[in-house]
C-alpha positions, 0 to 999 in steps of 0.5 A: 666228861663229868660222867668220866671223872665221877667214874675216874673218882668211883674206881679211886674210892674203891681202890682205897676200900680194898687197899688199906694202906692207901691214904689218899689216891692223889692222881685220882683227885688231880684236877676234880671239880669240889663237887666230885672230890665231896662225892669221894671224900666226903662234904667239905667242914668249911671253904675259905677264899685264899690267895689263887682260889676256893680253900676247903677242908674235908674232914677224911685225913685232914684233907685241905684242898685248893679249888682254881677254876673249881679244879683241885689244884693244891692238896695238903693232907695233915693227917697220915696216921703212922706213915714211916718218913721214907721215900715208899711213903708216896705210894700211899698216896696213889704214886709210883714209888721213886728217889725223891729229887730233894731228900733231907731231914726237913722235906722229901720232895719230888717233881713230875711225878705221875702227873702231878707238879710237886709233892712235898712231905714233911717229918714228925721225927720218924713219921710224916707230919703232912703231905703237900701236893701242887698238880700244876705249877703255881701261877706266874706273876705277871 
């Protein structure tokens, strides 16, 4: 298993060397352990205990990554250079391009989507500010 996801994440990193406008191949990182996300992404500047689990941030993008069960669970990307506010925008982001569920001048939002739970974007004017990513549903409270 650990063989399969480093070669998953190998084919990810390639991808975004030969694809430039790729930022980030968010499917690729769904569910990773740290240490191969740090194989992909770099060593991570610091981790944080947080609310569900091992916060990191990678310096690539300005990457914050939330580890429950030291599988990548929560992804927010704070820097996306000069990524447009549109809704093609999420194909930077390793995802098939599709309508947004939710779409106002605050957030672009959208669910079930490859995979991942949630993705988030949120505007600077007419850029994207950041990016955030839940691959599963947030825990329930009992």
């Amino acid at each position: 298993r650990t063989i399969y996801t480093m070669g998953f994440l190998a084919v990810a990193f390639a991808a975004q060397a030969e694809d430039k406008s790729l930022i980030l191949d968010v499917p690729a990182l769904a569910h990773a352990s740290q240490a191969s996300v740090e194989q992909v992404l770099g060593q991570a500047e610091f981790c944080r205990n947080a609310k569900y689990g091992l916060s990191c941030r990678i310096a690539a993008h300005g990457v914050e990554i939330v580890f429950v069960n030291d599988k990548a669970e929560r992804i927010t990307i704070n820097e996306l250079g000069d990524t447009p506010y549109d809704p093609t925008a999420i194909t930077r982001l390793g995802l098939a391009a599709q309508e947004p569920a939710v779409s106002s001048d605050e957030l672009m939002q959208w669910h079930e989507i490859s995979g991942i739970s949630e993705v988030t974007l949120f505007p600077d004017k007419d850029k994207i500010d950041y990016a955030q990513i839940s691959i599963s549903p947030p825990p329930t409270k009992k």
